[in-house]
C-alpha positions in Angstrom: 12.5 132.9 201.0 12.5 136.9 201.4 11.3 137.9 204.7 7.4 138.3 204.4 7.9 137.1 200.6 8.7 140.2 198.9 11.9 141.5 198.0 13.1 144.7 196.0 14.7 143.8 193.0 17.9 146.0 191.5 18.0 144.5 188.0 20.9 147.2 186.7 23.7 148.8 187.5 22.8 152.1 188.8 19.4 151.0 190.2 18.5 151.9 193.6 16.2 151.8 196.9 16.4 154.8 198.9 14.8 155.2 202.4 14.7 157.8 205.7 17.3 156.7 208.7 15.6 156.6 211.9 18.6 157.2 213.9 22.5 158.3 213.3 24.2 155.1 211.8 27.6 153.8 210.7 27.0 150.7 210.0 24.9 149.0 207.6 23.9 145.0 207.3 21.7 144.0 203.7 20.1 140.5 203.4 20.6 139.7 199.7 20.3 137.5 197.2 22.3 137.3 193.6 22.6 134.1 191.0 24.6 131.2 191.8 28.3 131.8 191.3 28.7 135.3 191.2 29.7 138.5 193.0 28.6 142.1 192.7 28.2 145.2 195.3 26.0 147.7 196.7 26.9 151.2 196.9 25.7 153.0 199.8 24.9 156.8 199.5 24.1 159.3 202.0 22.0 162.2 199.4 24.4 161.8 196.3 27.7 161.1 198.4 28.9 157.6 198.5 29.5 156.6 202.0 30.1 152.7 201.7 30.2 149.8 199.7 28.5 146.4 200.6 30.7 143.6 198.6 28.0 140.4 197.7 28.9 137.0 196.5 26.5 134.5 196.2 29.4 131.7 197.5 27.2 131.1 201.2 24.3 130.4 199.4 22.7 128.6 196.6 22.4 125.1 198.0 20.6 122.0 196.4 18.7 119.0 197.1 17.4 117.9 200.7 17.5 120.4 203.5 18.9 117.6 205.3 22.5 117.2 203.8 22.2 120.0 200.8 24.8 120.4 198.5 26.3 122.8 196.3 24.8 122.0 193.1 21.4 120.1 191.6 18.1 120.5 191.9 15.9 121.9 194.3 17.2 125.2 195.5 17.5 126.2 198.8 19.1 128.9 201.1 18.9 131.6 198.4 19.8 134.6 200.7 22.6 135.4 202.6 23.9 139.4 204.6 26.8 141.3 203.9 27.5 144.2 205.8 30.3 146.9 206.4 31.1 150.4 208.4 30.2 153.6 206.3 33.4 156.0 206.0 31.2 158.6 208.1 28.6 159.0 210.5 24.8 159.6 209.1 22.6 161.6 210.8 19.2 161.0 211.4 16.3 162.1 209.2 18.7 161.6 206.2 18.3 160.2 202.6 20.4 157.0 202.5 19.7 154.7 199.1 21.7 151.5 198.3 22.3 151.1 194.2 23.1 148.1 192.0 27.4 149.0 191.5 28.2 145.6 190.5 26.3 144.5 187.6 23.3 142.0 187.8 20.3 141.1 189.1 20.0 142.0 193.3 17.5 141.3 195.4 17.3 143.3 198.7 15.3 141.7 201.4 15.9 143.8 204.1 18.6 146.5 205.8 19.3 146.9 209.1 21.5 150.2 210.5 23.1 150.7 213.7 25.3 152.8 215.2 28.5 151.5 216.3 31.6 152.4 218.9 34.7 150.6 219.0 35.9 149.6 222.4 39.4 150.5 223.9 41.1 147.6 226.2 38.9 147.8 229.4 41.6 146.3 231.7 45.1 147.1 230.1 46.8 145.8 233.5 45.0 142.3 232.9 43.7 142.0 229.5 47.2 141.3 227.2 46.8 143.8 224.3 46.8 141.3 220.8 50.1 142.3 218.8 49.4 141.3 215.3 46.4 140.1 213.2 46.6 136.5 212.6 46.5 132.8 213.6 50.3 133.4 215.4 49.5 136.7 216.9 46.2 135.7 219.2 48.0 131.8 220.1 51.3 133.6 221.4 48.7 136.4 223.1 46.7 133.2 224.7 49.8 130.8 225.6 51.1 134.2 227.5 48.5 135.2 229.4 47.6 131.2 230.2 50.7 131.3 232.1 51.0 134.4 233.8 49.8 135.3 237.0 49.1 139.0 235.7 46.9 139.2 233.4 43.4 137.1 232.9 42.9 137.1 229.1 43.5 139.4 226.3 42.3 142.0 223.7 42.2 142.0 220.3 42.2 145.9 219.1 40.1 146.7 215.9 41.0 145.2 212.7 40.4 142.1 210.6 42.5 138.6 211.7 43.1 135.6 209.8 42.9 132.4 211.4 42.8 129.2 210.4 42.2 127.0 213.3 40.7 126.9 216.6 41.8 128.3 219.4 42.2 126.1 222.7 41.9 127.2 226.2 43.0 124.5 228.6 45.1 125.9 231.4 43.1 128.7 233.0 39.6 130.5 232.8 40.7 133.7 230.3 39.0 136.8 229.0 39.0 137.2 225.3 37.2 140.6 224.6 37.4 142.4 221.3 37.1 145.9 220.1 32.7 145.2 219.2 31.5 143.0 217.2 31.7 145.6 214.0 35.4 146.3 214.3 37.0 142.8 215.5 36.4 140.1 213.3 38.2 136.8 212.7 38.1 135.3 209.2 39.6 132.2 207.6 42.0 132.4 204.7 41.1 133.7 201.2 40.7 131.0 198.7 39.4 128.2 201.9 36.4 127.3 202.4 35.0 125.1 205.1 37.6 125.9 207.8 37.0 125.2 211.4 37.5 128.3 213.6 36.9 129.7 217.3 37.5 129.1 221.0 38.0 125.7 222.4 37.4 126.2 226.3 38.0 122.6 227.0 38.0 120.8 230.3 37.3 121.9 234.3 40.8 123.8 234.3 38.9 126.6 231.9 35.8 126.8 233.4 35.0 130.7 234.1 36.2 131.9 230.6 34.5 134.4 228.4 34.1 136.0 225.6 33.2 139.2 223.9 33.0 141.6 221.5 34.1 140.6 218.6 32.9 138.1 215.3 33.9 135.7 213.7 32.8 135.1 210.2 33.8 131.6 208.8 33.7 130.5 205.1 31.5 127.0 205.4 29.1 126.0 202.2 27.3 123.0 203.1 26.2 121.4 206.2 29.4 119.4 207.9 28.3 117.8 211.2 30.3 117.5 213.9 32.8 120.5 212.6 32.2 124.6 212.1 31.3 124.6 215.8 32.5 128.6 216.6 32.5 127.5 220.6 32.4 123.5 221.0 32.1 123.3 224.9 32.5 120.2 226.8 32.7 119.6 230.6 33.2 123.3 231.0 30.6 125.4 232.8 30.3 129.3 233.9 31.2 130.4 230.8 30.2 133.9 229.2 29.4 134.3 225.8 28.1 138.4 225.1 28.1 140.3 222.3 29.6 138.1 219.8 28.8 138.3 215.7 29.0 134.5 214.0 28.1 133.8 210.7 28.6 131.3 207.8 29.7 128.4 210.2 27.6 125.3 211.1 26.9 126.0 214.7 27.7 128.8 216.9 27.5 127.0 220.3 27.7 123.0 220.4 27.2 122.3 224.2 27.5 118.9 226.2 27.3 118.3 229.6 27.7 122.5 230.2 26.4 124.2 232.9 25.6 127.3 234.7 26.5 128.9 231.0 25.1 132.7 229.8 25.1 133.7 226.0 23.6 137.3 225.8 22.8 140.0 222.9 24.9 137.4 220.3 24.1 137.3 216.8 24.0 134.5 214.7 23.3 134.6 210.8 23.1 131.9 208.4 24.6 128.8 210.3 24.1 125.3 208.8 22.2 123.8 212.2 21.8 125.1 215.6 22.7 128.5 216.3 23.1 127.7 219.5 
């Protein structure tokens, strides 16, 4: 399953792959694969200076049986890669020597990396866009519920930094703006421990027609194919809604549309869904 069917394999601790960058980056995103029911970690080096570390578990991949409805252990293996990713502690320049090496014991295979560099965004409307205080479940519903029923502001921002959440989040009462930091710095998560847990926006209805969303992930926990739940955005009778710039992966669908119109999803990213991405 490696892209163009060859991989480089790190079969040690202290193995690497070094290659030139391009371009600056500050980011970096490996496609990977390690056995079934395990974790490990790439460092990431800039010359001989660590500049990251890409954590790896093999816990969204490793399926069995029939591609239609596989399952977590058998026969028949399936789905044997999966990406990590994470921001480097600094900035590297172009034209440098950046290598990734085998820190956490075992056998990895590195399909591919991808670098980018990447800018956090400050609140682009703070008279209209309710600035998020806190990072989890509570903190974005009060955020929603407040700006859903004032006459000031038109959605709200979630500043840099990692949220828990642990449901979905409905938008019934008016078209809002939720808009993140980017897609690298605001990312919603479920719980530790869950797995399986059915997050995102729920613009539901006429009365939210007009909503959008942007800049920011979400990266969900699901390990088998569930139909009909890990939809990210399930949109029904809605139309005009704006979707840009949003990171999902590990859920079962990123968009799940009916009867949706007149609807724009741009430069989004969708990794290692169950069905549709979109």
């Amino acid at each position: 399953e490696a892209s163009g069917r060859e991989a480089v394999v790190l079969s040690a601790p202290g193995q690497s792959i070094s290659f030139t960058t391009r371009s600056a980056t500050n980011t970096i995103d490996v496609r990977f694969s390690i056995p079934d029911g395990t974790t490990s970690s790439l460092g990431v080096y800039n010359g001989s200076t660590q500049v990251g570390t890409v954590a790896l578990t093999s816990a969204y991949s490793w399926l069995y049986g029939d591609e239609t409805a596989p399952q977590n252990s058998g026969s028949g293996p399936r789905h044997i890669y999966d990406e990590a990713n994470t921001v480097l502690s600094t900035t590297v320049a172009a034209g440098s020597t950046l290598s990734v090496r085998n820190t956490g014991g075992g056998m990895i295979d590195v399909d591919f990396i991808q670098l980018e560099l990447a800018t956090p965004k400050a609140n682009p409307d703070p008279a209209h866009l309710l600035t998020v205080s806190g990072f989890d479940q509570n903190a974005i519903q009060t955020a929603i519920s407040t700006a859903s029923q004032s006459s000031a502001y038109t959605g709200i921002y979630l500043p840099a930094g990692v949220y828990t959440v642990s449901s979905k989040f409905q938008l019934s009462q008016k078209p809002l703006e939720i808009a993140g930091a980017g897609m690298w710095y605001t990312r919603l998560e479920p719980p530790a421990g869950q797995s399986n847990t059915d997050i995102g926006f729920n613009p539901s209805g006429a009365a939210a027609t007009g909503s959008s969303f942007r800049d920011f992930a979400v990266f969900d926990n699901y390990n088998n194919r569930q139909d009909g739940a890990g939809q990210v955005f399930p949109l029904t009778n809605v139309s005009n809604i704006t979707i840009d710039s949003v990171w999902v992966a590990h859920s079962v669908v990123m968009v799940w549309g009916q009867n949706v119109d007149n609807s724009t999803f741009t430069n989004d990213r969708i990794d290692d869904t169950f069905a549709d991405g979109i």
